[in-house]
C-alpha positions as CSV (number, residue, x, y, z in Angstrom):
1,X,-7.0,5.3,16.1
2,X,-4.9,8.5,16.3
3,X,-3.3,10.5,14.2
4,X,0.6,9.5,14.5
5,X,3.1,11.9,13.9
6,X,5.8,11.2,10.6
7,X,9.1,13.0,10.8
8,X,8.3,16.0,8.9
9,X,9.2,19.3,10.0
10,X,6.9,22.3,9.7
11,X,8.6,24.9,7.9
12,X,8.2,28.1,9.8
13,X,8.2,31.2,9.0
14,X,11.5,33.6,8.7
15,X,11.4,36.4,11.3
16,X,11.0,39.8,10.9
17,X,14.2,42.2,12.1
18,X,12.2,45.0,11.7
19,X,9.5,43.1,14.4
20,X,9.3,44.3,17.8
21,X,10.5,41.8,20.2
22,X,8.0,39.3,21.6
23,X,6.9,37.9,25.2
24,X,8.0,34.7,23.7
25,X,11.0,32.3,25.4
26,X,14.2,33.4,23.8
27,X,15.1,29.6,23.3
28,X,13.4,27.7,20.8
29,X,13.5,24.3,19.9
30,X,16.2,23.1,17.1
31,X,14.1,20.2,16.4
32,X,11.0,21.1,14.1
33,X,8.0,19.7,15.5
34,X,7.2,16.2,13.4
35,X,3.9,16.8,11.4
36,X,0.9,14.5,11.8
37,X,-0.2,12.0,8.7
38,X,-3.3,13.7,8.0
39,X,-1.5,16.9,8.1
40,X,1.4,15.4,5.2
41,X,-1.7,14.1,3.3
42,X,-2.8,17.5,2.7
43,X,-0.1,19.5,2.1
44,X,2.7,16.3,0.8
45,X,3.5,17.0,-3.1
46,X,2.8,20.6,-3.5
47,X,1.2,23.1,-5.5
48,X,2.2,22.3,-9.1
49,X,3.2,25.7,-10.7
50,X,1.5,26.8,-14.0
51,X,1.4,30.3,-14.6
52,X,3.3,32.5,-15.5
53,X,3.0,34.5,-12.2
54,X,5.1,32.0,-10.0
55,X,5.6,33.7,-7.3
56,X,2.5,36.4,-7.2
57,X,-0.1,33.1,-7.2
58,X,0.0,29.6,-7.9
59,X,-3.1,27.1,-7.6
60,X,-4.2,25.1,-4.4
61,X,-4.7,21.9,-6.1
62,X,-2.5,20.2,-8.2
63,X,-3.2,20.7,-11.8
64,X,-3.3,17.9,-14.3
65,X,0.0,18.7,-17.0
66,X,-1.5,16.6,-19.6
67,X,1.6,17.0,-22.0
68,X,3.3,13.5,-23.8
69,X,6.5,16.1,-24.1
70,X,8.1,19.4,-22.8
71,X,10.3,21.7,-24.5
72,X,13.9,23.0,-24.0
73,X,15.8,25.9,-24.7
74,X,19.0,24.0,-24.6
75,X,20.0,21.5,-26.1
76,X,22.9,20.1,-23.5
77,X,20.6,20.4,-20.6
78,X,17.9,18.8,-22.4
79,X,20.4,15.9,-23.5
80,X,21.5,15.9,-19.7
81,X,17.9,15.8,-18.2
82,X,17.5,12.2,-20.7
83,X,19.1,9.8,-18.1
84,X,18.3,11.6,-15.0
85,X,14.9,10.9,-12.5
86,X,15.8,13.9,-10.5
87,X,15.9,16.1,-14.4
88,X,14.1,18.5,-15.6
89,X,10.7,16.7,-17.2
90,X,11.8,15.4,-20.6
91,X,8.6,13.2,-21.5
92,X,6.4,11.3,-19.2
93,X,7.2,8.3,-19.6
94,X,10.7,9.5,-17.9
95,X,8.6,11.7,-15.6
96,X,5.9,14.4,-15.7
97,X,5.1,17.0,-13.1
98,X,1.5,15.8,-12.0
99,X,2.7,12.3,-11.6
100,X,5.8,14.0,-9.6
101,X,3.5,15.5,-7.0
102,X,1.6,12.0,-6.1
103,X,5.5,10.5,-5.6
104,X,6.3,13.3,-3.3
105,X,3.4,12.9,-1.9
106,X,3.7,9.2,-1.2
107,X,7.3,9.5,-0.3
108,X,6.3,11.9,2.3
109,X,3.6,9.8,3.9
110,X,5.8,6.3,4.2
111,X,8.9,8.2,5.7
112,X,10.6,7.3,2.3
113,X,13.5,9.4,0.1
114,X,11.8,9.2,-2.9
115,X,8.6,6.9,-4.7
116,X,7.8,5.9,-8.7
117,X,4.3,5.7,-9.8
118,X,3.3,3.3,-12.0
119,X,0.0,2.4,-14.2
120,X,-1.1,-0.5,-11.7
121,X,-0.2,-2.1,-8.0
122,X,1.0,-5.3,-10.2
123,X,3.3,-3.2,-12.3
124,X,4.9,-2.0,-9.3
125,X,5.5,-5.4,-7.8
126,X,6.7,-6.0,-11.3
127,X,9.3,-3.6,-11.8
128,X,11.0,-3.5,-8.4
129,X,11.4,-7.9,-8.6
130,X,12.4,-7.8,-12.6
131,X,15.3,-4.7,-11.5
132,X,16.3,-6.9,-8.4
133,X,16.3,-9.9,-9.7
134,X,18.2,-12.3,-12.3
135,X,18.0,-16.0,-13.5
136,X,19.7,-18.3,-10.8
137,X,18.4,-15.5,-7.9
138,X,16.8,-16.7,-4.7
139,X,13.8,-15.2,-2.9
140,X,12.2,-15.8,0.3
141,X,8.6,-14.8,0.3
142,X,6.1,-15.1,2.7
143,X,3.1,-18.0,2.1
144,X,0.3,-15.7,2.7
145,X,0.4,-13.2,-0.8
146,X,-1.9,-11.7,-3.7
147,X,-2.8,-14.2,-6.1
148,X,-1.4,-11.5,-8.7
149,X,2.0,-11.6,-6.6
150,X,2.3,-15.5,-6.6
151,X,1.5,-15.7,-9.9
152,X,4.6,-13.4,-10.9
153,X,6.9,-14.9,-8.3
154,X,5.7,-18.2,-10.0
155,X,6.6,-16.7,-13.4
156,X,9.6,-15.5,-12.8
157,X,10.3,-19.2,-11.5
158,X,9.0,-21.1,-14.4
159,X,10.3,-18.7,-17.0
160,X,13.5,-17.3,-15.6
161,X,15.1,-19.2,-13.5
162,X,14.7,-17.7,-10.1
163,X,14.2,-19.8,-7.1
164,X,11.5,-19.1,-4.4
165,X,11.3,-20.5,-1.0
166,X,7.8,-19.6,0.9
167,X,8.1,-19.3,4.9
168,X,4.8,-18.7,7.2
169,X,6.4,-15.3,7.9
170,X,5.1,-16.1,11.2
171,X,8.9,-16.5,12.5
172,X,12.0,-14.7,11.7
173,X,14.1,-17.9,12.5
174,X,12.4,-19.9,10.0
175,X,13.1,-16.5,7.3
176,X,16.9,-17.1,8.7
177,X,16.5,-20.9,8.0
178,X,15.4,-20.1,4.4
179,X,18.1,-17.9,3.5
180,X,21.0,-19.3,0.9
181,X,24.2,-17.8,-0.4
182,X,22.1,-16.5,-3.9
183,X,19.4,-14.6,-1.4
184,X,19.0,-11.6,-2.7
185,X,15.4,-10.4,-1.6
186,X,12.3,-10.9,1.4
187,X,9.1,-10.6,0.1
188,X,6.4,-9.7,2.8
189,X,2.8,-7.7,3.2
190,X,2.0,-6.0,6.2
191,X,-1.5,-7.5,6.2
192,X,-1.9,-10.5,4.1
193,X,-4.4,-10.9,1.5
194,X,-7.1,-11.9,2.3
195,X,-6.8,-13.7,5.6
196,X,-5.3,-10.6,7.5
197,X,-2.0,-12.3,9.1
198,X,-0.1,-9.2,10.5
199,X,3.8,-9.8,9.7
200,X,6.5,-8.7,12.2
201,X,8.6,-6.4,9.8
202,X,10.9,-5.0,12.5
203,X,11.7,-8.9,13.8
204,X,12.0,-9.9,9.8
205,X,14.2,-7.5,8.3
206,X,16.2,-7.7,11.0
207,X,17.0,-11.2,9.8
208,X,17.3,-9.6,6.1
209,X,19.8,-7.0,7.2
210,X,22.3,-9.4,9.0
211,X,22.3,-11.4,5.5
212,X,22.8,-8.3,3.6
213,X,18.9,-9.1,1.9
214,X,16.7,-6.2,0.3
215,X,13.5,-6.5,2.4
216,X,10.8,-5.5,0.5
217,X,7.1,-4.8,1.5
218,X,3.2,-4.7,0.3
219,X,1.5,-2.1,2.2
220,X,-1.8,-1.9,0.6
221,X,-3.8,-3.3,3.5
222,X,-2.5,-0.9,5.7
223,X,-1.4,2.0,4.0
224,X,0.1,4.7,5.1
225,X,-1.8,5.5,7.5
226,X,-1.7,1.6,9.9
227,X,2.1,1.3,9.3
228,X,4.8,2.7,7.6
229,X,7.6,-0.3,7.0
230,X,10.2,1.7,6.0
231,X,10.5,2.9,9.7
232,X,10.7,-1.2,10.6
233,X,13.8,-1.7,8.4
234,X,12.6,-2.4,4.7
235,X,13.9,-0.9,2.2
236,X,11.0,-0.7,-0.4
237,X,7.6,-0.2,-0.1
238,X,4.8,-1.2,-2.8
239,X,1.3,-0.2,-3.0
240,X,-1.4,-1.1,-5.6
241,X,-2.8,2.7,-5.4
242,X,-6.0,1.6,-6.7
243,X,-7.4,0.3,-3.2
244,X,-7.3,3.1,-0.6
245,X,-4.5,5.6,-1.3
246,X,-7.3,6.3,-4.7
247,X,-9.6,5.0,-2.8
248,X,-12.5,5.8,-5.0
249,X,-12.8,3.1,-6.8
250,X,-12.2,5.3,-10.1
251,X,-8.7,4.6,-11.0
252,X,-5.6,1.9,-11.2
253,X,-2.0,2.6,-10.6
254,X,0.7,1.4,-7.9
255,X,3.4,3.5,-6.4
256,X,7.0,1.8,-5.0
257,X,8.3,3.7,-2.5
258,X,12.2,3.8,-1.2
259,X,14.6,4.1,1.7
260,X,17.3,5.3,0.0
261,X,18.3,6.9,-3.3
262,X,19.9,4.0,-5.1
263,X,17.4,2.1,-5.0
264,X,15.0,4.6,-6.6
265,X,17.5,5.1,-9.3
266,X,17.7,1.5,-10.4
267,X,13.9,1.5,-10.5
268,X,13.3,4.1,-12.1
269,X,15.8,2.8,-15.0
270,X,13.4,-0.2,-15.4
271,X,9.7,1.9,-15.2
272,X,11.3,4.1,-18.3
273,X,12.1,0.7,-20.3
274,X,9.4,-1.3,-19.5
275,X,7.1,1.6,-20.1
276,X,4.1,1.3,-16.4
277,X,4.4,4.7,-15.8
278,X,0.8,6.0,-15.2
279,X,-1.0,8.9,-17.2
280,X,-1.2,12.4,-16.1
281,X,-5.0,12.3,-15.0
282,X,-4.6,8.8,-13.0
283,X,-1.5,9.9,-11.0
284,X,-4.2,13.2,-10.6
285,X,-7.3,11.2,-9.5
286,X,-5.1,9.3,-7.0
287,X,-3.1,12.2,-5.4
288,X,-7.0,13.9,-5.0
289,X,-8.1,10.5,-3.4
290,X,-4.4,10.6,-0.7
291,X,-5.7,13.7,0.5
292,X,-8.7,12.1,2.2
293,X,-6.6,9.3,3.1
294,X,-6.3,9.6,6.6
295,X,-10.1,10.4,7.5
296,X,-11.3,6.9,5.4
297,X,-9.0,4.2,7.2
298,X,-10.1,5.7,10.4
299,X,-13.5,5.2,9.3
300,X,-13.0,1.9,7.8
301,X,-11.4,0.7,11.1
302,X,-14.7,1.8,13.0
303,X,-17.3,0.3,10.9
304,X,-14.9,-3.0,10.3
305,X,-15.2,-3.0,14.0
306,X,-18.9,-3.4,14.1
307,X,-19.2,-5.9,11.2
308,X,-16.4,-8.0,12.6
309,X,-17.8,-8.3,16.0
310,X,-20.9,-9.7,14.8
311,X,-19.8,-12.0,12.1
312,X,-17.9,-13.6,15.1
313,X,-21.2,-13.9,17.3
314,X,-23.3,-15.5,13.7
315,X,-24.4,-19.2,14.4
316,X,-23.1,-19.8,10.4
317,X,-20.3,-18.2,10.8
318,X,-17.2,-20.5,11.7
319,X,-13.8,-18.0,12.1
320,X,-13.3,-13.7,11.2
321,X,-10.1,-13.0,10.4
322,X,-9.5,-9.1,11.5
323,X,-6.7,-7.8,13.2
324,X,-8.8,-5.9,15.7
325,X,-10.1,-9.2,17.2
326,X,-8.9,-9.5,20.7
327,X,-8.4,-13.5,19.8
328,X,-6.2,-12.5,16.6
329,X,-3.8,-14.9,16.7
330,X,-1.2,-11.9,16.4
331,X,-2.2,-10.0,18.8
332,X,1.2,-9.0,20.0
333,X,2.2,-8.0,16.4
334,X,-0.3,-6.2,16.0
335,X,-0.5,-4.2,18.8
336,X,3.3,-3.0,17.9
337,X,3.5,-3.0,14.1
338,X,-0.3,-1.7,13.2
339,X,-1.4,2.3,14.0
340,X,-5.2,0.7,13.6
341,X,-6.5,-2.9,12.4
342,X,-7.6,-1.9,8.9
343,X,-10.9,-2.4,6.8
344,X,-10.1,-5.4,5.4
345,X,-11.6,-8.9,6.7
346,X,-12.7,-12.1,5.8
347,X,-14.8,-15.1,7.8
348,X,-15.5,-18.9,6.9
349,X,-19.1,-19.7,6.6
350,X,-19.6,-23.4,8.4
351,X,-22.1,-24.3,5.4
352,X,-18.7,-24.2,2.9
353,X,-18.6,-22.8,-0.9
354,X,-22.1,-23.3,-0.8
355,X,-22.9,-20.8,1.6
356,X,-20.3,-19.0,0.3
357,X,-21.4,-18.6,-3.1
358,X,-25.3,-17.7,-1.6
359,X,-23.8,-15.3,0.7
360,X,-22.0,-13.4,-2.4
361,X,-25.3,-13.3,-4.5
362,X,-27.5,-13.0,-1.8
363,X,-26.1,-8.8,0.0
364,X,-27.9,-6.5,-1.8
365,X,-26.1,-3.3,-0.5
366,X,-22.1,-4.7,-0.3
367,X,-21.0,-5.7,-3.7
368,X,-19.8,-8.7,-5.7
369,X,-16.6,-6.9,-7.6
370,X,-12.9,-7.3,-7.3
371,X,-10.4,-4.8,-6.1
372,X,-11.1,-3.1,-2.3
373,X,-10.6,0.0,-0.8
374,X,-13.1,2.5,-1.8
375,X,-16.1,4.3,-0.1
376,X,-18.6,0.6,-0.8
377,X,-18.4,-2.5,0.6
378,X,-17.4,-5.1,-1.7
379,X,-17.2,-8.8,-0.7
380,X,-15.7,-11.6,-3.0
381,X,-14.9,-15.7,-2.6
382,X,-10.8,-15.3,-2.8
383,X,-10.9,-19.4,-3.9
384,X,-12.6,-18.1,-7.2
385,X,-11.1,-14.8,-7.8
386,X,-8.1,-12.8,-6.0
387,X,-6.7,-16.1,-5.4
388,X,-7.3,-18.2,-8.4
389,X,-4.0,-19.0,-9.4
390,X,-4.1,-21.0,-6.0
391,X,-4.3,-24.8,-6.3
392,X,-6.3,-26.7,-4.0
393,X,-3.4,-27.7,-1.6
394,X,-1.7,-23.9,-1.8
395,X,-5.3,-22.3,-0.8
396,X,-5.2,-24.9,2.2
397,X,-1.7,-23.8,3.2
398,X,-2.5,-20.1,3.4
399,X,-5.8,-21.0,5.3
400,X,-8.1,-19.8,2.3
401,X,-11.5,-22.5,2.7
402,X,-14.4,-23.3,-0.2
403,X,-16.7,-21.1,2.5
404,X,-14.2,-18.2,2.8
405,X,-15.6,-15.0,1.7
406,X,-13.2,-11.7,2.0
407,X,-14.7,-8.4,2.9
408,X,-13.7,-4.6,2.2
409,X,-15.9,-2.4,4.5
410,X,-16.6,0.6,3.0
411,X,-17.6,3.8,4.8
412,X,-21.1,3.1,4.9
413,X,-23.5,3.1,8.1
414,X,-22.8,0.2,9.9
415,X,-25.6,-0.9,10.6
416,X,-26.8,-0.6,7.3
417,X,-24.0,-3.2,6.2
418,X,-24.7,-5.3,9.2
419,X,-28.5,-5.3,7.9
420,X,-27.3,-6.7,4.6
421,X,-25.1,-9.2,6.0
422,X,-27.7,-10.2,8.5
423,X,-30.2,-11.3,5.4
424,X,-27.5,-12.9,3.7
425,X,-26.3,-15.2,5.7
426,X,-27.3,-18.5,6.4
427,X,-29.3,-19.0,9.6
428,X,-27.2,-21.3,11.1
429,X,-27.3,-23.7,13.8
């Protein structure tokens, strides 16, 4: 997996006049040479000034502004900076300077104009459906979701009115097919939880920009890092922050990310009233984890390499679902949408829930927990937890068995993990 460059320029230095003249070409470039993702993840966001010697030295890291409220000299600018994302910081709930930082941060990493943090992945999902959406709405979401997602698209159904249509998101003419005159949004994730369906974004929201339809996409599989959607034509990205951008299993939040300013705005309007915003120190623990980001997923790609191979070679193993599989079933997709296959897999066990449920008790390094995305392997049985709010026929239509087990490969040894797995399993046939 390499290191793909984002359209961020370098800032360079201004020149001496006072410098001798240099060997150097007389002509340089006008473009700025686009920086690297793991360069952005260092550097995106800042140093967060707080001294009162701005400009003689400021801190390398970030610091945490743990303040509820900040203080004015004026009144009028303070009254000003009320209704206003791009304000001076007013009270963090509004905004607040640490929490700033991460959204540049984020913004800079997806290719994105600005992004709003929020205390979870869900409440980001939450707010950017509840400001685009009203009773009597349409959406067209693909089958293959969170359980947490489903569950709030099947909310907003039962509670408010709005109509859902679910599509395979396997074919932009079926998308096309779903559309109807009160369409206002697509629903998609780059890689679908859990069983790791790549979706074409560039093919879908080209389909959503010829019916004037906000596209709007879960990156969390991928990050960053795998794919950037906004470059494919959506026009907001979501991320539960938890998984890998913290990646550290230490803290929750979720960020929405946005292609252009508007749509920012009228977010924004509905994190201050609804109240997700995260806390100083969360929006601090996840910026610290983004830094790293980069490093991990290539990791997590190379050891979800190993263990996916070999699951697909186990005598009690039935199907892996990875995107790195040569057999993926889209391969083509994934070869143009995806910078890397991800950590993120899962694999049917012949024996059913049965094996499924001795598999999950029986690892003794990976661990039985919810969430994914951090340093340890965690593996779970999606019919029981992420995906609960599943009926029997709806698991069967995303593909989700009784023997289905989801895996996050964590950073360990492989063939440490492989070891675990290996005792684990059934013995097959």
């Amino acid at each position: 997996m390499t290191s793909t460059p984002v359209s961020a320029p370098i800032p360079a230095s201004a020149p001496d006049p006072d410098a001798p003249a240099a060997d150097a070409p007389a002509v340089r470039s006008a473009e700025p040479r686009a920086q690297a993702v793991d360069t952005i993840a260092v550097h995106a966001g800042g140093t967060a000034e707080s001294n009162d010697f701005t400009g003689v030295s400021r801190p390398v890291a970030v610091p945490i502004h743990q303040a509820s409220t900040f203080t004015f000299d004026d009144a009028d600018v303070f009254a000003d900076a009320m209704g206003k994302p791009d304000a001076p910081f007013v009270y963090s709930r509004y905004g607040n300077p640490t929490t700033h930082a991460l959204e540049t941060a984020m913004a800079a990493l997806e290719g994105g104009v600005a992004a709003l943090a929020t205390s979870s992945g869900m409440g980001a999902i939450t707010a950017v459906l509840t400001t685009h959406l009203a009773s009597g709405d349409h959406v067209v979401a693909q089958r293959r979701l969170y359980g947490g997602t489903f569950a709030m698209l099947r909310d907003l159904e039962q509670r408010y009115g709005v109509q859902v249509t679910y599509v395979s998101g396997d074919d932009p003419a079926e998308v096309a097919a779903a559309v109807r005159p009160n369409t206002r949004l697509l629903y998609l994730e780059t890689i679908a939880n859990p069983m790791t369906q790549v979706c074409d974004i560039p093919a879908m929201t080209a389909v959503a920009r010829a019916h004037g339809i906000l596209t709007v996409v879960d990156n969390t599989f991928a990050t960053p890092v795998l794919c950037r959607p906004l470059a494919h034509g959506a026009d907001i990205v979501v991320h539960s922050t938890t998984k890998y951008v913290g990646g550290h299993s230490d803290v929750v939040g979720g960020i929405a990310v946005f292609a252009d300013p508007a749509g920012h705005r009228a977010v924004w309007d509905r994190i201050v009233e609804s109240g997700v915003n995260p806390d100083p120190f969360a929006a601090w623990l996840t910026l610290r984890g983004l830094r790293t980001l980069p490093l991990r997923m290539r990791r997590h790609c190379e050891v979800a390499a190993v263990v996916a191979g070999r699951l697909a070679e186990h005598p009690a193993v039935s199907a892996v679902y990875w995107p790195g599989l040569p057999d993926h079933p889209r391969r083509d997709v994934v070869d143009r949408v995806l910078d890397g296959p991800g950590g993120m897999l899962a694999f049917d066990l012949a024996g059913g829930r049965a094996a499924a449920d001795a598999f999950v008790h029986g690892v003794r390094l990976a661990l039985l927990a919810a969430s994914l995305g951090g340093l340890e392997t965690l593996v779970v049985h999606p019919a029981g937890t992420s995906h609960r709010q599943l009926d029997a026929e709806q698991l069967r239509a995303v593909g989700i068995g009784e023997g289905t087990v989801r895996v996050s490969v964590g950073i360990e040894d492989p063939e440490d993990i492989w070891a675990d797995f290996a005792q684990a399993l059934p013995a097959g046939s």
